[in-house]
Structures are given as structure tokens and as C-alpha cells.
C-alpha positions, 0 to 999 in steps of 0.5 A: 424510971420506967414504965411499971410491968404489969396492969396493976402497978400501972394503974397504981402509979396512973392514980398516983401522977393524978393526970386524966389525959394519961390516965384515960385509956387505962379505963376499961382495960384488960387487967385494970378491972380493980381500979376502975372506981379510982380511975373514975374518980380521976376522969370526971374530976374536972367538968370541962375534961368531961365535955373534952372526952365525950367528943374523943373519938379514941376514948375507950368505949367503957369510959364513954359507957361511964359518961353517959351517966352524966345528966349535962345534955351537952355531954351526951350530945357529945357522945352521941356523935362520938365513933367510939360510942357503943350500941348499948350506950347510944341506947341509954342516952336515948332514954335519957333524952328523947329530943329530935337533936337526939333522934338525929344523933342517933339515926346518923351513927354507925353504932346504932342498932338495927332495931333502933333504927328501924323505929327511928325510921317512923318518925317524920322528922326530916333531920332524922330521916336525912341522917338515915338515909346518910347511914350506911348501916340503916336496915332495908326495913326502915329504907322501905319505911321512909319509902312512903312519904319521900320526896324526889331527893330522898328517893334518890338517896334511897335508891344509892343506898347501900342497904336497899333491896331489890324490891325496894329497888324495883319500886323505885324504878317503877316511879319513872324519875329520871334521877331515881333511876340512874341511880337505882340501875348503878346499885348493885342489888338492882335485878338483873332484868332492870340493869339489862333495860337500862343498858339499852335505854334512849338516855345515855345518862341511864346506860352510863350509870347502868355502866358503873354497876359493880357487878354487871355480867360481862356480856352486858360490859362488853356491849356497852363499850361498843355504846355511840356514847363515848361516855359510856363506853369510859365508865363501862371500863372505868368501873370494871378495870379489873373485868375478865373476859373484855375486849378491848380495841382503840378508840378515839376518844380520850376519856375511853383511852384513859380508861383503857390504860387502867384495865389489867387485861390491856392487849399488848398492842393496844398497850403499845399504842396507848403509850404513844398517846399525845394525851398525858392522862392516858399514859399516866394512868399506862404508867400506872397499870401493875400487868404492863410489860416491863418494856413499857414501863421503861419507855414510859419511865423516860417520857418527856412529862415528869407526870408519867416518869413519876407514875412509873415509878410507883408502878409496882411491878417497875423493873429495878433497872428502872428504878435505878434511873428513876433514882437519877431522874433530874425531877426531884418529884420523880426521884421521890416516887422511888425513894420511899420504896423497900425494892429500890436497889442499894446502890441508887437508894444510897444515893437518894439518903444524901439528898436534903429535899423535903419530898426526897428526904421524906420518902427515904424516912419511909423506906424500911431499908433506909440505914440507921445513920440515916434515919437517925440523921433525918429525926432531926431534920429542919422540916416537921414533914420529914421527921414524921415520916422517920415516925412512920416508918414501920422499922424506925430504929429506937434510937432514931425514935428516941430523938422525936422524943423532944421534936418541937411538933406535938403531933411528931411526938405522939407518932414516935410514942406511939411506935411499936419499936420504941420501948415502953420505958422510952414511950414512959419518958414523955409522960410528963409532955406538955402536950395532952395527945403526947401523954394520952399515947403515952397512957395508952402505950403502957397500958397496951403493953401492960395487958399484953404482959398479963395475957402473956402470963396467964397463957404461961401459967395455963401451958405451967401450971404451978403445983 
């Protein structure tokens, strides 16, 4: 029987099969507002699924809602750490339990208010103030009010923080550490004026983190590529391989040279040399670079090392003629670079389906254009690896996902439910699965599918009303 068309009959027959893990992402979803106190009654029916849900991080965010009612500190702990965890239900926890595990919680999740935050930010525990500075979503406010009793490694972590001004900052520059401002010079809200010191500063552990800055103006970048510092000068490439207006010549040493092969703006002579490195690293990441010309690739498509060949391969802008070779590539590596891309000609993309290898077959599970017999041929393939990759494959056929349907490996099963080409009266077949991950996608397919069945209809009764 297959799944029921519309959130009511659904929720109905979720209630009737009496299964929590099948059940649970029907729980505040759009549709299902009627049954939500039967659905309940099923979900918190059983204590030990309570301290299993808690800790989901997929589990609806109403559901979590819901369970912080619950008045068992290892259930709110437990949704006090759950992504999925709402602002609004962080906060009701908090008042229900005012202890420092709590306020550390609270003060390390993403969820949490600005406002809560900030008030966290005056208590003096150091476990809290840790998780804080952890968060990336702590407001400037509470920074600047962990500010004043921070020790050496918490200013440090000020000054990386994402959400530091340039005030604090500037603060933080003016205390002289070392540590703090490396660090602070790197942030890219650090004032211009601080930045430009740094790059010319007598440490050379300043001007290379001065160098990683994101958003260092040009005439800054290019005059610190020509720093005595080989070290610098790589990481003033390194963190701006995508800079405009650089210039770039040969230099002797390889960590430079590795940087160099990255930058979209490489000079063709440059590009030129570079790919004759002796280093492998420097032409690997050559190998890599989307603007090098199409001559290059192909020379760097026959490089003695498999490394640079494979690299090659991944290129996005890698000439088809390329890819056909690299299809022959005598190192079963290299040939997987190519099979799993959709601009692989026919003909050498043919030849790849024939091929048993893990990493080969995995990559042609992948390939949007990999022909059905194939994909059908690879869901029951002796390895667990390339059967998921069938799973993921964006165009999997039904018939190819109908088969992962029984794979031995939950995880491949849950992946083959989950699939938008599998119909939902497929995905309602393993509703049954031994596997609870199997059966939550199986829920959570339906009940996906339910909603956008009822948005559909109101959409066409609104463009129809009936008279």
C-alpha cells in the first residue's frame, strides 16, 4: 500500500502504525496542526526515545519545542546542545534550570540570542566565557565585555573572533602581545591604518599574518610579495589567489611557487615555467588552476606523477581530448578523476562503466550521464561505498534506487529513501525497515511530500476558487 496523499490521512495512518521514529518528522509539519496532541502522545510515550530525540539534530525544532517541558535535566541538557534547538526554546530551559552546565550550553549554541549572550557575557565563569568566544555568533557587545578580566589566550581568541570590531580591535593592538596582534592584524575588521603597520613590521610572524588579511587592498598585497620573507610573500598569495591587479614573477622558493600555481591571474610564462617544476606540489595545484590554458592542462595531463594527471583531471575547464586520455590513464586513480564528471565524452565514459574498481565504479555511480543498465548493474555491486554513490547520484533512476531498497547497509537504505526520484510509495515501502534512520527518512519523505501536496492545492483553489 502506498503512502497516503495528503497530511491528514498520513498523520492518521503515523498514529495507527504506533512507531515514534516514523512518526517524528510529522511533528509540527505543515498540515498536521490537527494531530499534533496524538502525535505527541506517541513521541513521549516511551522515556528512553525522549533522551534519543533530544540529541537528533534533524528532529523538528516543534518537537524540541515540545520536549523542553519535560522537567528530566538529562533531556534538556541534551536539547541545549542540539543544532536544531530553537532561540526561544534555549531560552525556556534556561529558566527552567539556571546552573553553570547550562549557561555553558547556552553560551556555545548558535541558536542563542544576541540578547542572551550578552548577559551571559557578565558572568565570569570560564567555561562559559570559553564557549563564547567559540561562538561565532557572539555579539561585539559581550566581546568587549569579556575584554576586561581576559587573560593572554582569551584575548587571543578575541582578536580572531568573527564578530570583533575595529575598536575592540584597536584595543587589543594597543596591549603590545605578540600572539594578540598577529592575530588582530589577520581579522578583516582590523583599521586599515593598523593593517599597513603590520606590514611593515621588524617580526615577520606579524607581516605573514598581516598578509592573510581578506580583505588587504592591493598595493598592500603586491608589496608584500616582494617581502625578504619567503613566508610571507606565500601567504600574501595564498589568501588572495583570486586578487586582481597582482603582479606576479618567479621566485625561488617552492612554498611562493605553490602559491603561484593557485592564482587565476598567472602570467602565461610563468605558467609556462611553473609547469616544469621539479616540485610535485607546484604543479598539482597548476594542474588545478580553472584559467590555465588548455595547452597546459594537456601537458600536465601526461605528467610522469599520477598526483598531477589526477589534478588535471579535476580541472574544470580540462579540454574533452583530455578527458578521453585521462579515461585510458593506466592509473586507476586518475581514470577516477574523470568518470564521475557529466562532461566526460560518450565514448571514454562507456568504457569507464565496464570497469569493476571501487574508486572507478564509485565515480561513474556519481556521473548524471552514466546509462541506467549501468546504475542499475552498480546498486548491487559487492561494495557498500559504490552502491551509495548510486544513492547519490542527483539523476539516479527509480529502478536503480528501488534496488538499495534491501541493501544490507542502513545508511545506503536511508540515502535511496531519502532521493527525490524515488516515488513516495517506493520510499513508503521500507516503512517497516528494521533500521530507525530508515524509517525516520521514510517519515520524513512522506510527510515532505504530503505538505507540498497540500500547498499545491490550496495554490490551485486560490488561481480556482470553487463557486
Amino acid at each position: 500500500m502506498g503512502a497516503p496523499g495528503n497530511m491528514a490521512a498520513l498523520t492518521g495512518a503515523l498514529i495507527a502504525r504506533g512507531d515514534a521514529y516514523l512518526a517524528l518528522p510529522a511533528y509540527g509539519a505543515e498540515g498536521a496542526e490537527w494531530a499534533q496532541a496524538a502525535l505527541a502522545r506517541l513521541l513521549l510515550s516511551d522515556a528512553r526515545l525522549k533522551l534519543v530525540f533530544a540529541a537528533l539534530p534533524f528532529a523538528p525544532p516543534a518537537f524540541l519545542a515540545l520536549l523542553a517541558g519535560e522537567d528530566r535535566p538529562a533531556i534538556l541538557q541534551r536539547i541545549l546542545r542540539n543544532p536544531a534547538a530553537s532561540g526561544a526554546t534555549l531560552l525556556r530551559i534556561a529558566r527552567q534550570m539556571d546552573d553553570a552546565a547550562t549557561r555553558a550550553a547556552l553560551a556555545a549554541h548558535a541558536n542563542t540570542p544576541a540578547i542572551a549572550l550578552i548577559g551571559l557575557a557578565m558572568h565570569s565563569e570560564a567555561p562559559v566565557r570559553a564557549a563564547l568566544l567559540r561562538n561565532a555568533g557572539t555579539p561585539a557587545v559581550a566581546l568587549h565585555a569579556l575584554l576586561d578580566h581576559a587573560d593572554a589566550a582569551e584575548r587571543a581568541a578575541l582578536a580572531r573572533h568573527p564578530q570583533a570590531d575595529g575598536d575592540l580591535l584597536r584595543t587589543l593592538l594597543a596591549g603590545g602581545d605578540a600572539v594578540v596582534r598577529a592575530e588582530a592584524v589577520a581579522h578583516p575588521h582590523c583599521p586599515l591604518t593598523q593593517v599597513a603597520d603590520a606590514c611593515v613590521d621588524a617580526d615577520a610572524a606579524i607581516r605573514r599574518r598581516a598578509a592573510t588579511n581578506p580583505v588587504l587592498p592591493p598595493s598592500l598585497r603586491q608589496a608584500l610579495m616582494g617581502d625578504p620573507d619567503p613566508a610571507v610573500r606565500a601567504e600574501a598569495l595564498r589568501g588572495h589567489a583570486e586578487g586582481q591587479g597582482v603582479s606576479l614573477a618567479g621566485d625561488t622558493d617552492v612554498r611562493v611557487r605553490r602559491a603561484q600555481a593557485r592564482h587565476v591571474t598567472l602570467p602565461e610564462d610563468l605558467a609556462e615555467a611553473l609547469s616544469r617544476d621539479g616540485d610535485v606540489w607546484v604543479r598539482v595545484w597548476l594542474a588545478r588552476n580553472p584559467a590555465l590554458p588548455a595547452a597546459l592542462i594537456q601537458r600536465l595531463g601526461s605528467d610522469a606523477e599520477a598526483r598531477v594527471r589526477h589534478a588535471a583531471g579535476r580541472n574544470p575547464a580540462c579540454p574533452a581530448d583530455v578527458l578521453a586520455t585521462l579515461a585510458r590513464d593506466g592509473d586507476e586513480w586518475v581514470r577516477a578523476a574523470v568518470a564521475c564528471r557529466p562532461d566526460l565524452p560518450a565514448e571514454p565514459l562507456r568504457a569507464l562503466e565496464l570497469e569493476d574498481g571501487v574508486d572507478v565504479a564509485s565515480a561513474v555511480a556519481r556521473n548524471p550521464q552514466a546509462r541506467e543498465t549501468v546504475l542499475r548493474r552498480l546498486a548491487r555491486h559487492g561494495q557498500a561505498d559504490v552502491r551509495r554513490a548510486v544513492a547519490l547520484n542527483p539523476v539516479a533512476p527509480a529502478a536503480a534506487l528501488r534496488l538499495l531498497l534491501d541493501d544490507p547497509y542502513p545508511l545506503n537504505r536511508a540515502f535511496a529513501v531519502r532521493h527525490p526520484n524515488l516515488p513516495v510509495a517506493d520510499a513508503w515501502s521500507s516503512a517497516d525497515d528494521g533500521a530507525p534512520q530508515v524509517r525516520f527518512a521514510v517519515g520524513k519523505r512522506a510527510a515532505t511530500h504530503a505538505a507540498a501536496a497540500g500547498r499545491a492545492a490550496r495554490r490551485h483553489l486560490e488561481t480556482f476558487p470553487q463557486p
